[in-house]
N, C-alpha and C positions, 0 to 999 in steps of 0.2 A: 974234772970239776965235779962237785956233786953241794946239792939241793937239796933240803928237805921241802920248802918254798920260800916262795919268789914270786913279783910282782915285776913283769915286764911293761913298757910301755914303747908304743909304736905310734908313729906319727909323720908325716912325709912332710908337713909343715910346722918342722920344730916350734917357732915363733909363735904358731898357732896351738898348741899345745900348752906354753906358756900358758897362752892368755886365758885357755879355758881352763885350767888347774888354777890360777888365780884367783877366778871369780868361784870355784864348787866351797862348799863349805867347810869339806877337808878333801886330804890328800894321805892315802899313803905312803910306805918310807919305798920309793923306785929302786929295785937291783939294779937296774940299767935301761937304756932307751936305744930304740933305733929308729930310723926313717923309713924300713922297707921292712915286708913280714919275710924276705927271704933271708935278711941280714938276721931276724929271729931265728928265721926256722937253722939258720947256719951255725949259732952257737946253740940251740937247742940238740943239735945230734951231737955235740960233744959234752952233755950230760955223763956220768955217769947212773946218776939216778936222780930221776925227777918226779917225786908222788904225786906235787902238786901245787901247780902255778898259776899265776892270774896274769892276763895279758886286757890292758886298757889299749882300745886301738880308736885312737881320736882321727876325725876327718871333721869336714865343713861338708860334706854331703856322703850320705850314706852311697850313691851311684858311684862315688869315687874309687868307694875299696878294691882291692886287687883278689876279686871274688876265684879265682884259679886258684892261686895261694893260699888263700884261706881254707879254702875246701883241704889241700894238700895236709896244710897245718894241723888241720883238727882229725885227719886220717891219722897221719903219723905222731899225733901228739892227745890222744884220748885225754890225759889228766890236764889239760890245759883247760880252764874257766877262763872264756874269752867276753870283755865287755865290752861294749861299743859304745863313744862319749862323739855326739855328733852334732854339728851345727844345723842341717835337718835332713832328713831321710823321706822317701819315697814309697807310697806302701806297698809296690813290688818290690823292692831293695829290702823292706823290712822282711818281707815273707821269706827270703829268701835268705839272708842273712839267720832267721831261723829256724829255716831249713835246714844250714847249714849245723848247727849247733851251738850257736851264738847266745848266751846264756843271758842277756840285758842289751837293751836298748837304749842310752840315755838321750834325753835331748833337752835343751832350753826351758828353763830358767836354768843356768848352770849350779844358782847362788842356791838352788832347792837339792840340788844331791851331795850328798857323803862318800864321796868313792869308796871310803873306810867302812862306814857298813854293808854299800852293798858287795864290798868281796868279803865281809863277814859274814854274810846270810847267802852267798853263792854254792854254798860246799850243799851238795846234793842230799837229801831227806834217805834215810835209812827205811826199806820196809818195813811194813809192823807183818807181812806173811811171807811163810816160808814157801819156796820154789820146788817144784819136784820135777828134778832134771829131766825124768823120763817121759810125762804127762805129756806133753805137746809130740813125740814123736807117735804116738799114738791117733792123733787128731788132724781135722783140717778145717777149717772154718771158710765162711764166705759171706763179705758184705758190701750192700747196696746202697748207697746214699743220691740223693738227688737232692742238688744245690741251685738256689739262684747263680746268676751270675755276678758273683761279690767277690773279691779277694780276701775279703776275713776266714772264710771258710777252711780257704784253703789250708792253712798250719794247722786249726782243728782235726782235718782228716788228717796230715802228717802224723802229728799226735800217732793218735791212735795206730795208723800203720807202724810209724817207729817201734811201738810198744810190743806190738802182736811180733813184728820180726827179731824183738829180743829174745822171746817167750818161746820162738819157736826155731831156736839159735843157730838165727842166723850170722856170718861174723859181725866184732862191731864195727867196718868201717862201714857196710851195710845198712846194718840197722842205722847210725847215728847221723850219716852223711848219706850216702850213691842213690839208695833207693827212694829216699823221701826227696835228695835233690831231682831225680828223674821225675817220679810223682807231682813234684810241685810244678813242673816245669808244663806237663802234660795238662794238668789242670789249669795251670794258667794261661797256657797256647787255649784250651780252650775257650776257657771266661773269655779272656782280650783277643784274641782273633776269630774265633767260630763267634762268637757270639756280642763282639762288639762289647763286653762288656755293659747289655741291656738287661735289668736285672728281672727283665719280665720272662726272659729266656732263660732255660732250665739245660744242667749240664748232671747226666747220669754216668756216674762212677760205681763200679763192680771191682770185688775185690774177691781174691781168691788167695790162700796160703796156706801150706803146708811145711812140714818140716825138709819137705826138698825141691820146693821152687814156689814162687810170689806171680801173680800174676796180676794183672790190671787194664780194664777196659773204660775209657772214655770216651765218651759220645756226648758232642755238642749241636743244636741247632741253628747252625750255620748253614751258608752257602756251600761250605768245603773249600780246597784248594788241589793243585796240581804238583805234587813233588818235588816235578822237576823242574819247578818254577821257583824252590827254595834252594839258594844261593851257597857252595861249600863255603861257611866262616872264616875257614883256616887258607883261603886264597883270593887273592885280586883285593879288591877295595872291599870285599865282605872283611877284611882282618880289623878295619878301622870302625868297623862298629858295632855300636854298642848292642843293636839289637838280632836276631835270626839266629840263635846262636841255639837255638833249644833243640832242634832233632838232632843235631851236630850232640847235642851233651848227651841226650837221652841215649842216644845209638852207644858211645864211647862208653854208657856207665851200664847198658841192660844186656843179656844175654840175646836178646831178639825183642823189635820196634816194627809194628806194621801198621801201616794207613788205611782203612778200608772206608766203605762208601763216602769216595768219593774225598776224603780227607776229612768228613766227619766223627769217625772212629777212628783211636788209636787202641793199640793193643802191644802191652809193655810185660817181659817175662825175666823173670833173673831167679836161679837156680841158684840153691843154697850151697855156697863153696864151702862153707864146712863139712858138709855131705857128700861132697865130689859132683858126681852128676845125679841130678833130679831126675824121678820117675813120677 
């Protein structure tokens, strides 16, 4: 098969999908549709070549998505500009979905969006300065930030860590996906559990990177907690839920996760594979 592009669309409630392309103001011309992003991602590996596709993934709740697959998707499918057209989302579901590399967010009034221009104004902004491949091996930087406890914050610092880990090349499922989902995940165990989510309490993040390993310290003022009071997700009744699932991901995606005082501190390290082993 071969693509120059293509406009996928994915949807687990076909019917519902209908209904919300009826009411948007336009619609582009669909390659084809699925129910499931693996039934995506299954005719996507028999590509020949694919520069550059648009994937519309409609649900009735942003918690709904099948956030594993997606994460997979956008590993193994970098050129993919994925939107999300939702009946309403959650602002953890939202962060994390951007985390993820989810390029738009739509939601209600349906009759207010143009699918058509926003995958026309999707395709990524060109630099106006040129990169000197070698600059960053030369360098290491280190930054400090101190946040209420707000979840808007948190995609801002992703931001910026994604960027510093392009700059200082890192691979891209890295930069675009592992590290800022570990990051986001870290920061938000903080806000919403150390800290209850009180925004009178303050969550300090340090950041360290170099061209051969990313490091990351969060410290919230919380109570703490006890490790081994956090349940494996991947056994017994933890499989069926939705939430506890975050030291489980952080571990699977960083080179090394450690809990200190007390489960106040976390301390998160991943070594640039492009580089082999970090010194």
């Amino acid at each position: 098969m071969r693509s120059e592009r293509a406009v996928f669309a994915v949807a687990g409630e076909p019917d519902y999908l209908e209904q919300v392309f009826s009411r948007c103001a336009d619609v582009p011309d669909i390659s084809a549709r699925y129910q499931t992003l693996e039934e995506l991602r299954a005719v996507l590996g028999q590509f020949e070549r694919l520069q550059l596709a648009f994937v519309l993934l409609v649900s009735r709740r942003g918690s709904d998505l099948d956030i594993p697959t997606l994460r997979a998707v956008r590993l193994e499918f970098p050129q993919l500009v994925i939107i999300t057209v939702l009946g309403e989302c959650d602002q953890q579901s939202a962060l994390r979905l951007q985390s993820i590399g989810v390029h738009g967010i739509l939601l209600p009034p349906f009759d207010r969006i143009s699918l058509v221009r926003e995958i026309a104004t999707a395709v990524p902004n060109v630099p106006n300065f040129k990169r000197h491949p070698g600059l960053m091996r030369r360098a290491s930087l280190r930054m400090d930030f101190v946040i209420p406890s707000d979840l808007t914050y948190v995609i801002g610092i992703n931001y910026h860590i994604s960027n510093l880990l392009k700059e200082f090349g890192y691979p891209p499922q890295d930069t675009r996906v592992n590290i800022p989902l570990a990051c986001d995940e870290a920061i938000t165990n903080a806000i919403v559990h150390g800290n209850d989510s009180d925004p009178t309490r303050l969550v300090n993040i340090q950041i360290y990177i170099s061209s051969n390993r990313f490091r990351m310290r969060v410290r919230d003022e919380g109570k703490g907690f006890k490790l081994e009071d956090v349940s494996n997700p991947t056994q017994g009744e933890a499989l069926m839920r939705a939430s506890g699932r975050g030291v489980y991901l952080m571990r699977n995606i960083m080179d090394s996760v450690e809990f200190k005082d007390g489960g106040r501190v976390v301390e998160l390290e991943k070594k640039n594979g492009a580089n082999g082993n970090g010194h």
